[in-house]
N, C-alpha and C positions, 0 to 999 in steps of 0.2 A: 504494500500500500504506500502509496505516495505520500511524504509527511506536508502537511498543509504551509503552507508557505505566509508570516503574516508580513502583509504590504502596508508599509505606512504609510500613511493620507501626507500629499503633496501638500510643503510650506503655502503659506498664506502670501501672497506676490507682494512685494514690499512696494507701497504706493510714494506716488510722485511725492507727497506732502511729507515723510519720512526721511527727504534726502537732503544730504547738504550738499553744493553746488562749488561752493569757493574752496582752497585748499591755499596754504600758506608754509609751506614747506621748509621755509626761511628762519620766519619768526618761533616755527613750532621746533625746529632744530636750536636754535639759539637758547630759547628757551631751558629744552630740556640738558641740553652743557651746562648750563646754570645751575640747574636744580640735585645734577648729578656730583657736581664739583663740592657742593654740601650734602652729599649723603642724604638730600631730600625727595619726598616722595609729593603724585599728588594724585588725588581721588582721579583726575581728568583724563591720566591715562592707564591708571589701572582698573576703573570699572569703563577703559574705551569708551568716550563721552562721546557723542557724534557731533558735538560743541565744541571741539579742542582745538582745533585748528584756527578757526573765528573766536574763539577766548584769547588764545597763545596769542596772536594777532595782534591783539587789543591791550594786550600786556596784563591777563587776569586770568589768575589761578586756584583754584581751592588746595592749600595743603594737608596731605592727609600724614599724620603726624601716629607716632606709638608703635614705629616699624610700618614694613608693607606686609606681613601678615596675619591675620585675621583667626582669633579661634573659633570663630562658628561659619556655617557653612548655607548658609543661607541659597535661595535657587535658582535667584535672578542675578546676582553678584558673580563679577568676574576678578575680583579684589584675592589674590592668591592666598590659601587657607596654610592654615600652620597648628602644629600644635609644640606646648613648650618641650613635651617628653621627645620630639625629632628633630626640634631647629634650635638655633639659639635664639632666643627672641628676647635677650636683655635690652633696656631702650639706654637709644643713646643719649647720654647727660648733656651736648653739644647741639643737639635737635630743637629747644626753643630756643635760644641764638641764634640755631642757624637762616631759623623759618625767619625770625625778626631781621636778620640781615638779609636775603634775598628779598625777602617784604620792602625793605626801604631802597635796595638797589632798583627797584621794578619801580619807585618811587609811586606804591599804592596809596590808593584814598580809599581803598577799601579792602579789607582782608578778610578772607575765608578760611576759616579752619576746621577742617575734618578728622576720625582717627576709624582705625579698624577697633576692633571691638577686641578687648583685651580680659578675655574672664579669669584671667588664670591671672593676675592679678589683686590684690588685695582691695584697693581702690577704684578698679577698672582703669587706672589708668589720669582718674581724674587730678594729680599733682601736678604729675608730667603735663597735663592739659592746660589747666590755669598757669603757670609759669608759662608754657607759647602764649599764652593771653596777654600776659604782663610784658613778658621783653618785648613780642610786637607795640604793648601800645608805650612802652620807653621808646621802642625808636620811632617811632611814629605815633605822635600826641597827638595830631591833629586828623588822624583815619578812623573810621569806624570800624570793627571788627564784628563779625561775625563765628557765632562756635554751631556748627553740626554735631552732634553728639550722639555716642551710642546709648540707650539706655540706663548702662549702669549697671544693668542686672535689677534693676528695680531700685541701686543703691540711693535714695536721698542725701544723705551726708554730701555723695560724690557728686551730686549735681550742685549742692549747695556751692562746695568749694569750686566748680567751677562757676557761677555766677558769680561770689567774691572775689574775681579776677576783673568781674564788671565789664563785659562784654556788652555790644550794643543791640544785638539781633542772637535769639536763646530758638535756635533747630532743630527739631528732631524728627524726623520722617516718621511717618506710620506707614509707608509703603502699598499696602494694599486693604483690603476689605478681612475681617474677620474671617468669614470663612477658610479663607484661603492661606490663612498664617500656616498651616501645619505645612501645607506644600511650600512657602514662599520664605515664611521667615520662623521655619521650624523650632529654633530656639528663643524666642522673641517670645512678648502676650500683650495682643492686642490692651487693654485696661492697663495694664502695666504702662505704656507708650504715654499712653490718654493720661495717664496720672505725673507722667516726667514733665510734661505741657505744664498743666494746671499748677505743677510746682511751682516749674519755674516763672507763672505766672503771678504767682503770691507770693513767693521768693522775692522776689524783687519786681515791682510792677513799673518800671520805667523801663524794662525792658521791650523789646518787641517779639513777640513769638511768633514761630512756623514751623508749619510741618508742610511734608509734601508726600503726594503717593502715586503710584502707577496704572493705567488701565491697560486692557489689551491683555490681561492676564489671566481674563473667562468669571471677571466679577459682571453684575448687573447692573446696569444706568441706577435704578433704586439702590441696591449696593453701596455705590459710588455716593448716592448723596445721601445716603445713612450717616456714610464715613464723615461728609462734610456738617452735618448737623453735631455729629459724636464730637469734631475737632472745635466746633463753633460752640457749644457745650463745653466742653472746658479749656476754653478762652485763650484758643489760640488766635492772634491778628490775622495768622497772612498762610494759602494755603496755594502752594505749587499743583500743576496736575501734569504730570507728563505721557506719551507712550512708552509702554515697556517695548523696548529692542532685545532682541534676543543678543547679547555680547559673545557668547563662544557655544559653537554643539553640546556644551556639557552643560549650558544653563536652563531651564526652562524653555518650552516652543512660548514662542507667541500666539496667544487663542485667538487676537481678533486684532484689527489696525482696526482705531475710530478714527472718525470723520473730523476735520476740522470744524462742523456744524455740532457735533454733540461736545466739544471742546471746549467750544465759546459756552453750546448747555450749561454745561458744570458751572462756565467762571460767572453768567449774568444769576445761576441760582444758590451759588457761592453768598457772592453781593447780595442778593434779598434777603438771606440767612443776617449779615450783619459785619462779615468781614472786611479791613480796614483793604486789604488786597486781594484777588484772586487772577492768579498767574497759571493761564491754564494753554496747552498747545502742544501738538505731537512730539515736536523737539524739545518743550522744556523740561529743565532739571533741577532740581533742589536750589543748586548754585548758580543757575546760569541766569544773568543779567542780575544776580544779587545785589547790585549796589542801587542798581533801578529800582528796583522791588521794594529795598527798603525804604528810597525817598520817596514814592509816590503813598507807602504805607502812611510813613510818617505824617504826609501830610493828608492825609484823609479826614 
């Protein structure tokens, strides 16, 4: 008998609205000489942004800080996984100088900072975090800074001590829809997320919060604005929406490309919910145009 042969169903065609057009070969080479020459990393080309090229360009970068690997293993992330019992994943004590000197050599007015998610750490990470906070905003008083942040593991302390570095814009993705955490961000919980916000929203309320998450990944338009009333509920400002790209065969398919029509959806029923921003479109990304983001937030 013939063993049955199972055919996987043809990728979804990646539509005209999904693509970048420009390339800057130059600036994105320069660029990363710079970032290599400090033993620096950045979220832009290890989760392959399809924004790098047009960021590098512009002279803007999100650094992703606390090594470039990550102990959990999330589905959509192409951010290379590590664990401490195979790598050596000590952090280097040279890494928030370093971020704050390439910060000021790229002579930014706004800085981004990212980390892989560090559990095997006592603090996740967050001393080493708030110090990058501090020396960028020593060498640069007059930039705003932005912190992306992992969770924590649900730690508060560790969020706290990163807000007492006083950062201007407080991060942290929910990524996708409840359901879908077990396949998406298997080590993660959804309420958990929702509760890092709300912290850092009482924590310090001059701050600005956001989150941001992905569609395209087989949740539901309802779904989708669940998630935007659950974030607008515990009071976060400003919420990203981008398409998930599938980064490498080993991460997740892509379920579905939306329309730049159900895009705008999200951002005009974002806005009637009450948010000071909504930043919604196939290409965007947590970080990209962040400094925009945060002035049109601010001044809402």
């Amino acid at each position: 008998m013939t063993p049955l042969v199972q055919i996987q169903p043809p990728r979804p065609r990646l539509p005209e609205w999904t693509r970048k057009s420009s390339t800057h070969f130059e600036s994105l080479n320069k660029l990363k000489s710079g970032l290599r020459a400090l033993n620096l990393h950045t979220v832009c080309e290890s989760a392959r942004c399809p924004n790098i090229h047009e960021c590098f360009h512009r002279g803007a970068a999100t650094f992703m800080i606390l090594g470039n690997l990550c102990t959990r293993g999330c589905g959509f992330c192409s951010v290379p996984k590590g664990s401490p019992r195979i790598h050596d994943m000590r952090l280097d004590p040279a890494e928030p100088a370093n971020v704050a000197r390439m910060a000021a050599e790229m002579k930014l007015r706004y800085v981004v900072i990212t980390s892989v998610n560090r559990d095997d750490l006592a603090d996740g990470g967050s001393t080493h975090f708030a110090e990058t906070v501090r020396q960028v905003k020593q060498a640069l008083p007059d930039a705003r800074v932005e912190v992306l942040t992992p969770d924590f593991d649900g730690n508060l302390d560790a969020v706290a001590r990163v807000l007492r570095a006083q950062p201007h814009v407080f991060n942290h993705n929910m990524e996708t829809v409840p359901r879908l955490y077990r396949r998406v961000r298997p080590q993660a919980n959804y309420q958990q997320s929702l509760d890092v916000l709300q912290f850092a929203r009482r924590e310090s309320p001059a701050v600005l919060t956001k989150s941001g998450f992905m569609v395209g990944l087989g949740e539901t338009p309802d779904e989708a604005e669940q998630l935007l009333r659950d974030l607008h509920a515990h009071e976060a400002d400003v919420a990203t929406i981008g398409q998930y790209l599938q980064p490498t065969r080993r991460n997740l398919p892509v379920s579905a490309y939306i329309s730049p029509d159900q895009f705008e959806h999200y951002r005009t029923f974002g806005l009637s919910l009450g948010f000071k921003m909504v930043f919604s479109g196939p290409l965007v990304r947590s970080s990209y145009m962040a400094d925009l983001v945060s002035e049109q937030a601010a001044h809402a």
